[in-house]
N, C-alpha and C positions, 0 to 999 in steps of 0.2 A: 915574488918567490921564483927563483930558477929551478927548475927543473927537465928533465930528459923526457921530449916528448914520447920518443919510441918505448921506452920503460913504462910511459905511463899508460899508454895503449894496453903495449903487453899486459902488463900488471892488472890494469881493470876491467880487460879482457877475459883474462884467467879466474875474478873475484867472478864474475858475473858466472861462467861457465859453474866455477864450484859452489857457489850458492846455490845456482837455481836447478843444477846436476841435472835430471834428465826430466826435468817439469817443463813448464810454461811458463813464458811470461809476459807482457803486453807493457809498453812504452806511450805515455802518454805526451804525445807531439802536436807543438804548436804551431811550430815550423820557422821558430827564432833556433839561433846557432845554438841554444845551450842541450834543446829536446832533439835535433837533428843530431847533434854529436852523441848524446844518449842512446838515438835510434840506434845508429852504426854501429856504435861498439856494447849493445846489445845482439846487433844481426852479426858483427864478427864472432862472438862468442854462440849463438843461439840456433844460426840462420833460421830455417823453416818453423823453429819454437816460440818464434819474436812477432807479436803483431805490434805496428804502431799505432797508435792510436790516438783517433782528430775526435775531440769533444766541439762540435758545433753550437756552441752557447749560443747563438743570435749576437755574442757580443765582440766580435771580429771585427778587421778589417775589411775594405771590398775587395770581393773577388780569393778569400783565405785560403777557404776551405780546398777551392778549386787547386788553387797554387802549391798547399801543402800534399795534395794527393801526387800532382806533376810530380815536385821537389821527389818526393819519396820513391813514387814509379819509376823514376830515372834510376835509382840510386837499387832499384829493384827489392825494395824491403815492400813485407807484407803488411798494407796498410785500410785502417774499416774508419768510413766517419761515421758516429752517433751525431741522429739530430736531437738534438735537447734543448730549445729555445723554449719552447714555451715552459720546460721546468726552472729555466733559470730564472724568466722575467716574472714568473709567480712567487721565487725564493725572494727576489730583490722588490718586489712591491712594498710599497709605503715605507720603507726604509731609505733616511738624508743623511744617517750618522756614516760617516764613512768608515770605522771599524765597523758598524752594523753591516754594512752593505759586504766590506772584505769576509767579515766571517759567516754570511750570509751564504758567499759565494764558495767559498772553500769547503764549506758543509754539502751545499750542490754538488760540486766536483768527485770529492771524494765518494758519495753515494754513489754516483752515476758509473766513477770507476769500479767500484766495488762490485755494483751488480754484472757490469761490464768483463770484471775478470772470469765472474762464474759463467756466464756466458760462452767465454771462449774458453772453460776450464781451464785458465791460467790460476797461478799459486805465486807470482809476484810480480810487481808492479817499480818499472826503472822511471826516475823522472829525474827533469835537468834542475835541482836545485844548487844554486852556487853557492860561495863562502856568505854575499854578501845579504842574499836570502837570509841564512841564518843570522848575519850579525844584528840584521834590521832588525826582525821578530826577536831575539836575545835584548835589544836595546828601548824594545816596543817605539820603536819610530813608527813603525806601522806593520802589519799583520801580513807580512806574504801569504798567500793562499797554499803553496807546495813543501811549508815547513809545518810539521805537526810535532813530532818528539818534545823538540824545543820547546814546545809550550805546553806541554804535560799532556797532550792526546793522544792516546795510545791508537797504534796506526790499523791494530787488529779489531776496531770499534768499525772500520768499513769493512771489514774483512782483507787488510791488505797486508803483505810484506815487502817492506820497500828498498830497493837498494837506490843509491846516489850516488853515483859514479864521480860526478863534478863538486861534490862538497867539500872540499878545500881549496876551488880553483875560484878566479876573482872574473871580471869578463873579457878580459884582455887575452889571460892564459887561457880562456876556452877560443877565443879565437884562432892561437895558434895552433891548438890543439884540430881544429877542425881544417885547416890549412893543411898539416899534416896527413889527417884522414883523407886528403882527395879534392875536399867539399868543392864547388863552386863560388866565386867569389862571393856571388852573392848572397849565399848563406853564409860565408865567415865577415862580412861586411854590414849583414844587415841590421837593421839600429834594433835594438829592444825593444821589445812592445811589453807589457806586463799580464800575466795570468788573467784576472779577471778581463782584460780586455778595454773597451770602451768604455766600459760600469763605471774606472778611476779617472775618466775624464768628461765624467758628465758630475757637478757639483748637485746633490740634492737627488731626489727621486730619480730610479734609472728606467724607461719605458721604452718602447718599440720607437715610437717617434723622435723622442731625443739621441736613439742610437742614431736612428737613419744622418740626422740631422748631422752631430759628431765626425761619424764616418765619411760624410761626404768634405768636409772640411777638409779632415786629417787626407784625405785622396787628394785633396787642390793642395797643401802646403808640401806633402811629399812629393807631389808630382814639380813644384816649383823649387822647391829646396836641392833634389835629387841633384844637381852637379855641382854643389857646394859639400856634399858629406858629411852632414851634423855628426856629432854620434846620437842625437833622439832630437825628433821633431815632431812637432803631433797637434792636435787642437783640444781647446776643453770648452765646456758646453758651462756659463756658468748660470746659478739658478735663478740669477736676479734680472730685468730687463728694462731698455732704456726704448726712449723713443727716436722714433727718425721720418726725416722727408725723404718718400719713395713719390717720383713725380706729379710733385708738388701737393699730394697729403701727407699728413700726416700717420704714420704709422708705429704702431707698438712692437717692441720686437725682440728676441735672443744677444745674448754675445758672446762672441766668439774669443779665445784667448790662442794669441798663435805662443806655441812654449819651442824653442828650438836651443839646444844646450850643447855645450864641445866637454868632452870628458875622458877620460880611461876605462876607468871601473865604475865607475857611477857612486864613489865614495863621496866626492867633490864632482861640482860641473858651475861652468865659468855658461854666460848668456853667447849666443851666437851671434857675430856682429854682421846682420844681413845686411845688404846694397839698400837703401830705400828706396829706390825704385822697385827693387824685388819684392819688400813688404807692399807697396804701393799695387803691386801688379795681384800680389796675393789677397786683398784687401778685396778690390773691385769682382774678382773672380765669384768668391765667397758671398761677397751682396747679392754678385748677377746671378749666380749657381743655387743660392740657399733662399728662396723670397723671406725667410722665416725671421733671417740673421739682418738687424740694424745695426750692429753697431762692431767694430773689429779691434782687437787691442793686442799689445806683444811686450810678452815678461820678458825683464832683461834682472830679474832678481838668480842670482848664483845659490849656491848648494854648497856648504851651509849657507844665509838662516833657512831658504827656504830647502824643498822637495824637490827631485827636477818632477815627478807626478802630481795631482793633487790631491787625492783623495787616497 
């Protein structure tokens, strides 16, 4: 879809102002391109009315929370992080089914923001849900966490009123959108990460240790991928486990799945054709780095049939 970036600024700049007219309202940021461009043109239209807002799920990347406060400091939006791990890992206990676990997690979310808005006596609540958010949930491929309408949940069951500034843009157009805004490359560059977080790349129970485990993977394959430019590259934790010789016994152990995908919108995504030596280099890393991980493997399955996530 083309479209006039500066019109669309203006335009959802102006919705947001006469919505939320002389109230409050809080921005729930992740610190992926879709909730930073959210932030902004929230604080364009809002400034001192707008907090952003970081939910510290325990189920991040390393080093998130830290990054997303920077990101946001710089850009001088007013930004709180809730810690709420331990509510999330008691919502996601003993649940494998992975709709269980997505609408496990969305139910967290939502409360957390909800009590969160009264807090700051804010009266509406801005998030980055795009086109394709909705088409998933509409098509039940899988249950986004930040689409609720869509699915017949009426959004004043948290206590929230929600605007979406990006729900007709796909992730391409929100990147030039935020090119536009100012942003740094490296927030209109940075690869997608998904709502729940690590929860959709751990296959089966999601727990403190399997996060650890996940996160430190996905820090070795981004940090080795990083001058190659996937559009998403990540690790997944999967629930089944093989054995291995770690100097010269034998040991029982995790595996690790490296998923790195080349795409636009993440409608479609083709496998990423790594150097094997670079898989090879990411491999050894992952053994030496993770004692837990025996065994290492790399999906080269496309999108369709499969997910580029798994769970």
């Amino acid at each position: 879809m083309a479209f006039n970036l500066n019109n669309f600024i203006r335009e959802k700049v102006e919705e947001i102002k006469k919505r939320v007219n002389k109230e409050r309202a809080i921005c729930a940021t992740s610190g992926g391109v879709d909730s930073v461009v959210c932030a902004v043109l929230g604080h364009l239209a809002l400034k001192d009315r707008l907090i952003a807002i970081f939910i510290n799920t325990g189920l991040m990347r390393q080093d998130e929370p830290k990054q997303v406060r920077a990101i946001l400091k710089k850009m001088k939006i007013k930004t709180k992080i809730i810690q709420a791990s331990k509510v999330f890992f008691k919502a996601l206990k003993g649940k494998n089914d992975p709709e269980q676990k997505r609408k496990a997690f969305r139910e967290t979310f939502y409360k957390v923001l909800g009590r969160t808005l009264k807090k700051f006596k804010a009266n509406y609540l801005i998030q980055g849900t795009i086109a394709l958010d909705i088409k998933e949930t509409k098509d039940k491929i899988k249950s986004q966490h930040n689409v609720l309408s869509q699915i017949g949940i009426n959004p004043k069951k948290f206590g929230l009123k929600i605007i979406e500034p990006l729900a007709t843009l796909y992730k391409s157009e929100v990147r030039k959108l935020a090119k536009a805004l100012g942003l740094p490359k490296n927030i209109y560059e940075r690869m997608p990460f998904p709502g729940p977080g690590l929860a959709v790349r751990i296959i089966g129970e999601v727990t403190p240790e399997k996060i650890r485990i996940v996160r430190k993977a996905t820090a070795i394959i981004e940090n080795e991928l990083s001058k190659f430019k996937p559009f998403q590259a990540f690790a997944v934790l999967l629930n089944d486990r093989a054995t291995g010789v770690i100097k010269n016994k034998r040991k029982f152990g995790n595996i690790i799945v490296i998923r790195s995908v080349e795409s636009e919108n993440a409608v479609v995504a083709k496998p990423s054709k790594i150097p094997y030596k670079i898989l090879e280099k990411i491999e050894k890393r992952i053994i030496k780095e993770i004692p837990k991980i025996t065994k290492v493997l790399y999906d080269i399955t496309p999108k369709p049939p499969s997910t580029i996530e798994y769970v």
